[in-house]
C-alpha positions as CSV (number, residue, x, y, z in Angstrom):
1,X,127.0,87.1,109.5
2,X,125.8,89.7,112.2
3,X,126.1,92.3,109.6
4,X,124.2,90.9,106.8
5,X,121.0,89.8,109.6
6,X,121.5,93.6,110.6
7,X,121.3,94.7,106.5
8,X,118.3,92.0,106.4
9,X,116.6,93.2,109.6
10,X,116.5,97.0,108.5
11,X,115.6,96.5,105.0
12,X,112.0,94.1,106.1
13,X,111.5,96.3,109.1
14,X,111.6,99.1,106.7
15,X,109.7,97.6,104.6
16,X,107.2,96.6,107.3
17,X,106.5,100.0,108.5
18,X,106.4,102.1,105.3
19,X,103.6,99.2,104.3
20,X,101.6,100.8,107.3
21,X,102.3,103.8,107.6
22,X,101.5,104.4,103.6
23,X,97.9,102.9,104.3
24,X,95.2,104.0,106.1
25,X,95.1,102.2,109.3
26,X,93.1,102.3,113.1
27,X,93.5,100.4,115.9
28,X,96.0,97.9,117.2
29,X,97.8,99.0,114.1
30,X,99.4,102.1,116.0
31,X,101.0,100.1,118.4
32,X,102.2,97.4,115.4
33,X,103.5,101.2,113.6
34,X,105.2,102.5,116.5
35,X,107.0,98.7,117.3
36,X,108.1,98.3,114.1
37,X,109.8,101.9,114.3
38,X,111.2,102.0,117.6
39,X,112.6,98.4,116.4
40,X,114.3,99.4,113.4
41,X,115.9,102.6,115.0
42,X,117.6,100.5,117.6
43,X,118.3,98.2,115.3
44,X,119.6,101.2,113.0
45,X,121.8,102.6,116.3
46,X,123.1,99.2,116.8
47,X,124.6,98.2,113.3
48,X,126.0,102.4,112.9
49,X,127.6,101.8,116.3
50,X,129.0,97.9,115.5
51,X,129.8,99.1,112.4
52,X,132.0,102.0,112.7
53,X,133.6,100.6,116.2
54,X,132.1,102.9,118.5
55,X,130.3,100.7,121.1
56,X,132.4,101.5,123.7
57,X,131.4,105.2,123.6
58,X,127.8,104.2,124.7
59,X,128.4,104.4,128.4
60,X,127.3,100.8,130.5
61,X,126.4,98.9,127.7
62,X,129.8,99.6,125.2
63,X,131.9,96.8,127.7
64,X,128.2,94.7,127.2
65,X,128.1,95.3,123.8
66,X,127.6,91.5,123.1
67,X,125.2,91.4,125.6
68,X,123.1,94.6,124.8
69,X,123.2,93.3,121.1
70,X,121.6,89.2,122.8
71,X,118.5,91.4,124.6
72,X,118.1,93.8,121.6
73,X,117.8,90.9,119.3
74,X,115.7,88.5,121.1
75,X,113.6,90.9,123.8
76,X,112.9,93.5,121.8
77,X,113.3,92.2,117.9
78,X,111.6,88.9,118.2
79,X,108.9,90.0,120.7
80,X,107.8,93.1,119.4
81,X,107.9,92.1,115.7
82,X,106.0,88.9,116.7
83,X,103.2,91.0,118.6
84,X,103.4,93.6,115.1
85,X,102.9,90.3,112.8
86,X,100.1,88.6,115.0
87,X,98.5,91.6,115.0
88,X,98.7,92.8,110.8
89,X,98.2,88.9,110.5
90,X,94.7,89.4,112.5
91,X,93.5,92.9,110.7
92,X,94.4,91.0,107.7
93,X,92.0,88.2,108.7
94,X,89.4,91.1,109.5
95,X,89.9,92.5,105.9
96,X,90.0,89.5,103.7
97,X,86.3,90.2,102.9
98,X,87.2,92.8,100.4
99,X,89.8,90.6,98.9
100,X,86.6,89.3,96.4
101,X,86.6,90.0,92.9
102,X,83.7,92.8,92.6
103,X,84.7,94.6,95.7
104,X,84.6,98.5,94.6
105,X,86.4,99.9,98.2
106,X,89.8,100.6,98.4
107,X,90.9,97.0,100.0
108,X,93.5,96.9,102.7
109,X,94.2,93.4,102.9
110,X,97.3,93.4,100.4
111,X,99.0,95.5,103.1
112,X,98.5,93.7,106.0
113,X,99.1,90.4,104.9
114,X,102.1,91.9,103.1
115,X,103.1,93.9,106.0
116,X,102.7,90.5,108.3
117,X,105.1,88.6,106.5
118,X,107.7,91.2,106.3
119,X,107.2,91.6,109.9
120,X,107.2,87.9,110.2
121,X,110.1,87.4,108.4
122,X,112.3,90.3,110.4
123,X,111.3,88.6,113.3
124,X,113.0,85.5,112.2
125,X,115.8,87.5,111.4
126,X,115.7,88.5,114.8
127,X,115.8,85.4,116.3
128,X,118.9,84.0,114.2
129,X,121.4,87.2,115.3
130,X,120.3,86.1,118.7
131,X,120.7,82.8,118.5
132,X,124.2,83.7,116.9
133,X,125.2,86.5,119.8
134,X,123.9,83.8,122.1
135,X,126.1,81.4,120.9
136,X,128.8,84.1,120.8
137,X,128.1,84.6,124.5
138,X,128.1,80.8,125.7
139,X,131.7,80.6,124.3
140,X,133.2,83.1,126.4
141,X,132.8,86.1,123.9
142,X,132.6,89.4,124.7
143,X,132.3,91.2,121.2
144,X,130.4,90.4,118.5
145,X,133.1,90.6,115.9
């Protein structure tokens, strides 16, 4: 089940990012831009490392690999994809002006309500390979096979 959250999580953080970056965008959005990437290359390191075996060649956190995988998923997946959603959600907000029939400038407020749910969405992603390495790790687990 790890694998396919992993496929899930890289495909809507994708997704998210390539929404903003494709789109003109100022502000709070940088920090949402740069989240959702430094996200979804961890997340990208993690599922090439889990995937081919090769977690215990990453020195002090290959015999924590369950471990490294619970704060990854719930510290750094949930919390910076939440921040990245609240604020898209809130420059959406700011934008829904333009969303009126009429309105002759280019409109971002498809892409950052579209951007917010894929961002919200990842996050939930997120939080269910967390939950799952958490429950992993309160059974006596070390691995997340």
């Amino acid at each position: 089940p790890l694998g396919l959250l992993r496929l899930g999580q890289l495909a809507l953080g994708a997704a998210f990012w390539v929404t903003v970056a494709a789109h003109k965008y100022e502000g709070a959005a940088h920090f949402a831009l740069f989240a959702a990437v430094l996200v979804w290359l961890l997340t990208l390191a993690l599922f090439g490392l889990s995937l081919l075996g090769r977690w215990a060649l990453v020195p002090w956190l290959g015999s924590r690999w369950l471990l490294t995988n619970l704060v990854h998923d719930l510290g750094l997946g949930v919390g910076l994809y939440a921040a990245a959603t609240g604020i898209m959600g809130h420059k959406a907000q700011q934008k829904s002006y333009c969303n009126l029939p009429g309105y002759s400038q280019h409109c971002l407020y498809g892409a950052y309500l579209s951007a917010s749910v894929c961002g919200g969405i990842a996050a939930c992603l997120y939080l269910f390979s967390g939950l799952y390495c958490l429950s992993r790790r309160c059974r006596d687990q070390r691995d997340i096979i």
